[in-house]
N, C-alpha and C positions, 0 to 999 in steps of 0.2 A: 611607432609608425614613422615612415620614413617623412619628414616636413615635408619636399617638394614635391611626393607624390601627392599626397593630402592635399597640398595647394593647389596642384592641380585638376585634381578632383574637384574640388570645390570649386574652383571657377569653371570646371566645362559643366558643372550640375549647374551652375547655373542657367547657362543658356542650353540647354536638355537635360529634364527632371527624370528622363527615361533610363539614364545611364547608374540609378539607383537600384532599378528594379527588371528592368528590360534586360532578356539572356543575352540580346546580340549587341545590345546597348553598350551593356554596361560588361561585355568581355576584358574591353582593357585597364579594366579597373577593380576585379574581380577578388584580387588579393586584399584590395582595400576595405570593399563590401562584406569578404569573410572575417576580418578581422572586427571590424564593425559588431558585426552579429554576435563574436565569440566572445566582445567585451561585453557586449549587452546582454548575454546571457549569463555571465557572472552576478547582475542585479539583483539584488533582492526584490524588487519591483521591475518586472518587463513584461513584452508580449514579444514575440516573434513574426505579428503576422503582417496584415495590410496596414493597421495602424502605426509601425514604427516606418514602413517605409515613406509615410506621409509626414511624420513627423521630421525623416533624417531630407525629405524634400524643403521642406518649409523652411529649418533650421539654414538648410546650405544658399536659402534666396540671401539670406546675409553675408555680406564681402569681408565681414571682422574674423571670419575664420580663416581666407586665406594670408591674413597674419597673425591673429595667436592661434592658428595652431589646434591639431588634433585633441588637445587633454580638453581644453576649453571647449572644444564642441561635447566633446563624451560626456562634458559636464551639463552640461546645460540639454543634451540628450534624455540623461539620464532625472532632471526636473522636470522634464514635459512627460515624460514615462510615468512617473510618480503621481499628476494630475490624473491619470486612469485607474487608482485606485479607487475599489468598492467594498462594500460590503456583499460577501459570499456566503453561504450554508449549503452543505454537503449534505446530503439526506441519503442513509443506508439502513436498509433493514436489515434484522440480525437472524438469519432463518433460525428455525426454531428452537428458540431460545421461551419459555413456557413464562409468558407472561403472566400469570397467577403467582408466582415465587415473587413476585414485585410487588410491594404495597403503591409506588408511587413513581415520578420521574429521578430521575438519580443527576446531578449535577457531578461529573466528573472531575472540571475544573472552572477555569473560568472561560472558555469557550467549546467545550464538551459534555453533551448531556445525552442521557440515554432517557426516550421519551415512552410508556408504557402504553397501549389502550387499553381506556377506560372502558368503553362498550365491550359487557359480557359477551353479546352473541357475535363475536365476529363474521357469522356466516350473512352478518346483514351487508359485507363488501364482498361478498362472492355466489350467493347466491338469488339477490334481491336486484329488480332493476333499478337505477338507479334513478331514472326519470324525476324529479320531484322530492329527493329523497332526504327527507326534515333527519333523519337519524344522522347522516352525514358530516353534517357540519358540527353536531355535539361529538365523533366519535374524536377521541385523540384531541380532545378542546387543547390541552395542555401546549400540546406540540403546537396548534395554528394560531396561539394565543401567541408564544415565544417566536415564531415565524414572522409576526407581523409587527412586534415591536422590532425585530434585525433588519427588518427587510422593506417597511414600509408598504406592503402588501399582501393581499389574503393568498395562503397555501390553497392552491385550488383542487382540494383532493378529488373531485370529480373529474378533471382533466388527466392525473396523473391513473388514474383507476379502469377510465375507457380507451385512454389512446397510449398509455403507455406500459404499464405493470397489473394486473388485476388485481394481482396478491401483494402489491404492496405495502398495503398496511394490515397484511395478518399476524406481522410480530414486532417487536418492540422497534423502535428509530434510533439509531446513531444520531446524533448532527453535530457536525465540528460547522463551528461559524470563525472565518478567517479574511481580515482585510487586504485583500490584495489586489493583483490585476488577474481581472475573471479569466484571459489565456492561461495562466500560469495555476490559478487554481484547477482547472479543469483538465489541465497535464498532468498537477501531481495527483488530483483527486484519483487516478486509477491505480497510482501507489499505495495510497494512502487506504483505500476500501480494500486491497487486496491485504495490505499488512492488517489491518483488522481482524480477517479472517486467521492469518495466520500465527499472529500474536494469541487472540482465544484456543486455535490450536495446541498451542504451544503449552498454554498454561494448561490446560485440559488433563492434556499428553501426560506432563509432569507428575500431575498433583494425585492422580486417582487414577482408576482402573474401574471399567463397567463391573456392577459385583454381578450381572446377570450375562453378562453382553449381552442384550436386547436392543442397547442401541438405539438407533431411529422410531424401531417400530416402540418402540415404549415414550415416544412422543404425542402429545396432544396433536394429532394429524392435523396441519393448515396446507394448504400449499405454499410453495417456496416462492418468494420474488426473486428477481432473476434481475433485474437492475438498481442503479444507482441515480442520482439526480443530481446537479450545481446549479444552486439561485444565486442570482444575483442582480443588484438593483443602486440606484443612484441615490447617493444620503439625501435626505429630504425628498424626495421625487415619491408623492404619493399616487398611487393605481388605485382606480377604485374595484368594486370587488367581480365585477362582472370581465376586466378586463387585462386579472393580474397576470404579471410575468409567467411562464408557465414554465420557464428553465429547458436545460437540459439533460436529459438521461442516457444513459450511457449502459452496455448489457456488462454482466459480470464478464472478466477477462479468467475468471478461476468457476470451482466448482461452488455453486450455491447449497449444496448438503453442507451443513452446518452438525457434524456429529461430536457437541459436549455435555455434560451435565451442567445446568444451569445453575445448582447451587453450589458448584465448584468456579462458576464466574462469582457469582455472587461472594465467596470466600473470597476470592481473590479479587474483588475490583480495584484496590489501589495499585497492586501489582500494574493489573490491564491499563490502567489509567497514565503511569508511568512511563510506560514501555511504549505507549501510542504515541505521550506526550512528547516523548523524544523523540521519534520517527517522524512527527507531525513537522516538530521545528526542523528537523534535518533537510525537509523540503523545501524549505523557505528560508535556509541563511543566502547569505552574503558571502558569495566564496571569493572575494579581493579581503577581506577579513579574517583569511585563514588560510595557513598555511599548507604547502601540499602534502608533507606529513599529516596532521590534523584530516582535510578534507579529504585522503587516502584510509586513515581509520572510519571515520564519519558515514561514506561510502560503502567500505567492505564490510560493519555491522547490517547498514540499513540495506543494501542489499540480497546480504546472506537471510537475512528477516524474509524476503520476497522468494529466494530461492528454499528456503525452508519450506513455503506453502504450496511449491511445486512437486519438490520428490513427497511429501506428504502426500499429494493427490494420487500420485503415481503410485507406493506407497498401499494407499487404497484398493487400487483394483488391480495390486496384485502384479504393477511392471517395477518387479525390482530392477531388473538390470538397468531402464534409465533412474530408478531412485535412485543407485548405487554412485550413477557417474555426478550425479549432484551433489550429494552428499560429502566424496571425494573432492570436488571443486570448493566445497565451502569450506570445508577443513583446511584446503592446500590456499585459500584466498588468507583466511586468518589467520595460518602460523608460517607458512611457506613463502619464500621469495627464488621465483625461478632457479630453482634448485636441480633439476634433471634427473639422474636417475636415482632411484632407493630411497621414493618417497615416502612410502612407509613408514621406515626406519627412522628418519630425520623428525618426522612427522609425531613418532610417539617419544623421540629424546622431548622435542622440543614440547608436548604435553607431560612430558613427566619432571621436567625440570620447572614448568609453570600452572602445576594442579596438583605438586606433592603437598602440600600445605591444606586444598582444601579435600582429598578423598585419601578413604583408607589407602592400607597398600595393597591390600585383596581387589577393590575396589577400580584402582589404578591397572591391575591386571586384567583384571577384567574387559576391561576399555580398551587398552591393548592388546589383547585376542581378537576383539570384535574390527577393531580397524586391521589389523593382520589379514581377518579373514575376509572382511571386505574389499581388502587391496588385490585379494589372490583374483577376488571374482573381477573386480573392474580388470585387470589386468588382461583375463581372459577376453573378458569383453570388446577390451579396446585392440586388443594384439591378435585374438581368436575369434573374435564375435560371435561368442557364445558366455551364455552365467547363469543363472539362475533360474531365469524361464524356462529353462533347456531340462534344468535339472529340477529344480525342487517344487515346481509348479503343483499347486494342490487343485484340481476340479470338483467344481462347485456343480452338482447335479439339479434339474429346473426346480426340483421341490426342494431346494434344500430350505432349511429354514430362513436364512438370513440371504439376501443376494448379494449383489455388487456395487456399491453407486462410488462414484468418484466422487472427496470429499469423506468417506465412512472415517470413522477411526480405524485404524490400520493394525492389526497384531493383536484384536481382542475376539473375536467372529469364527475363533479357528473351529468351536463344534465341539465334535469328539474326535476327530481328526488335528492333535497339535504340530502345530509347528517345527519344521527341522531346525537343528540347533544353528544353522549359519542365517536363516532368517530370524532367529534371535537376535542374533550378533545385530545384525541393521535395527532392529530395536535399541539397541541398546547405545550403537552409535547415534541415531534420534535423541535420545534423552541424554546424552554429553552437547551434544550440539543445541542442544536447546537450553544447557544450564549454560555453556557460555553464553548465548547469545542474552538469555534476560536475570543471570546474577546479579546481585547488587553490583558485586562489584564491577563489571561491563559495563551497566547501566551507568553509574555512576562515575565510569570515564566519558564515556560518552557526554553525559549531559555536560560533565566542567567543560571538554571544550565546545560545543555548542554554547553553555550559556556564558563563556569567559567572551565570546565575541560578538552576541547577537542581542538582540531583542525581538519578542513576537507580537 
């Protein structure tokens, strides 16, 4: 930043605090303001909102900055930022995931646990009133016991039950517990609950195939919760129990149909464990720590993760042609650099020059028919708009047996009515793109630079 603007700034912040925050104030210093915000959002500990602007007021009542200087204020910005650290927990339900397959709560890691209830009749939070209600406070002891050693106050499931979610405690709990500044957690926390979903997608997808497709309807029927919640509370600062924090909730930004087999999570929970665990940290580095290569692969994993759980959905009820434009994006994100025309081609040299080692060569053809033929459709899509809805759309009549919900698993429902072989293909592209995105080996780029520069 240029010194004499900065000095300037700072002494006319001094005699008007308005020119920090005020639009007509603070116009002729605007570039200073944005720069400001864009280092502080590199923090591994920030907020964005009213509280920094109070902070960068306070800070400029001192005259020592219009001599040392920009760095030395960003410094000392950047330890008042740090005082607004808390402790947070994420609370997400996992729709119907069959809590019977659980003996207990599962400890993921060291700040991730998956919490089970204990209370057999759950119809006592969906159909009981709640007035008075002694069952309550025993159901899920597990989870309000762990909630109030983190948080120094009682989970007030009664609150969460009448004014926020009914069904939120019909199926097991996520909670990622992470110290930071509650803005920042509650940014990423809608990252973070949407990769959940798509991460168990993922691994679902992979590993198994319904041996009935039955699907949903061969679930122990709850209803679905439909939000998410961020507590948070001040270390030491105890609430007593009539008056605890009640958080915020927030609704799902994705579809809440949860379509896997539970005991295919369960097979795989270290994988899920893994794969979260890194996406979790990705949200929370330090990007002055890391280079723009690094925070450019970092990036285009953890957000192909998020776009995964999109054309999935879509996917679902059967809108290939925006699948198709996704799926083509996240491909051209991962192996492509503005490349222009005959992306295809480029597209499968450069998978075949960096997956001959780990698939056959049938295998490798395979995979390269299926992106062929998805390129034909995008192509049309994007130059003709028209693809697959146009052509190969199968209708579903009222009785059929199975319907449509956004969120189903996608490619298993077909009946006796199968699948045209180009809707295959986009299966099969799904399943390449999901063994990059959570192989070991990905994975385990991923983490070295993450864990070579951070700590959580």
């Amino acid at each position: 930043m240029d010194y004499n603007k900065f000095k300037e700034f700072s002494k006319v912040a001094q005699e008007n605090a308005k020119v920090t925050y005020n639009l007509t104030e603070s116009k002729p210093y605007e570039d200073i303001i944005d720069e400001i915000y864009k280092d502080v959002s590199k923090f591994k500990y920030h907020t964005l909102d009213g509280r920094l602007q109070n902070i960068i007021i306070d800070l400029l009542r001192d005259k020592k900055y219009e001599l040392e200087g920009y760095n030395v204020f960003l410094r000392d910005l950047e330890l008042e930022l740090k005082k607004l650290i808390v402790p947070n927990i994420i609370l997400l339900p996992i729709n119907f995931i069959k809590s019977s397959k659980f003996n207990t709560k599962l400890s993921l890691n060291e700040y991730i646990n998956l919490f089970i209830p204990n209370d057999k009749n759950l119809k006592v939070l969906t159909t009981t009133k709640l007035d008075n209600n002694k069952n309550l406070d025993k159901f899920n002891e597990d989870l309000s016991i762990y909630f109030k050693q983190k948080l120094k106050c009682k989970l007030n499931k009664e609150h969460i039950i009448i004014t926020k979610d009914r069904n939120f405690f019909n199926y097991p709990i996520l909670t990622i517990f992470i110290k930071n500044v509650d803005y920042r957690v509650e940014k990423e926390a809608k990252r973070i609950t949407e990769a959940v979903y798509s991460i168990l997608r993922m691994i679902d997808f992979i590993k198994r195939e319904e041996d009935y497709g039955w699907g949903l309807l061969d679930n122990d029927w709850q209803s679905p919760a439909h939000t998410y919640t961020v507590y948070y509370n001040e270390d030491n600062y105890f609430q007593n129990s009539n008056n605890g924090y009640d958080g915020l909730s927030y609704r799902f930004n994705f579809s809440h149909f949860l379509d896997i087999d539970t005991d295919c999570l369960i097979a795989n929970i270290k994988l899920f464990s893994s794969i979260l665990d890194t996406f979790i940290k990705s949200c929370f580095i330090d990007s002055r720590d890391f280079s723009s290569t690094e925070l450019n692969t970092i990036n285009k994993w953890s957000n192909a993760i998020l776009l995964f759980n999109t054309a999935f959905e879509f996917a679902s009820i059967e809108k290939y042609d925006s699948c198709i434009l996704i799926l083509s994006s996240i491909l051209e994100s991962l192996f492509l650099k503005n490349v222009g025309r005959n992306k295809s081609e480029k597209l499968k040299e450069k998978i075949n020059n960096n997956f001959s080692d780990f698939y056959e060569k049938e295998e490798l053809e395979d995979i390269n028919k299926a992106i062929t033929s998805v390129y034909k459709f995008r192509n049309k899509i994007m130059h003709e708009g028209r693809g697959y809805e146009c052509e190969f759309l199968v209708p579903r009549g009222i009785n059929s047996y199975q319907g449509i919900y956004r969120g189903m698993k996608p490619f298993y429902y077909e009946g006796s009515v199968p699948y045209y072989p180009e809707i295959i293909d986009i299966m099969i592209v799904f399943k390449f793109i999901i063994e990059i995105l959570i192989r070991d080996k990905s994975i385990n780029d991923i983490k070295t630079i993450i864990d070579k520069n951070s700590e959580f």
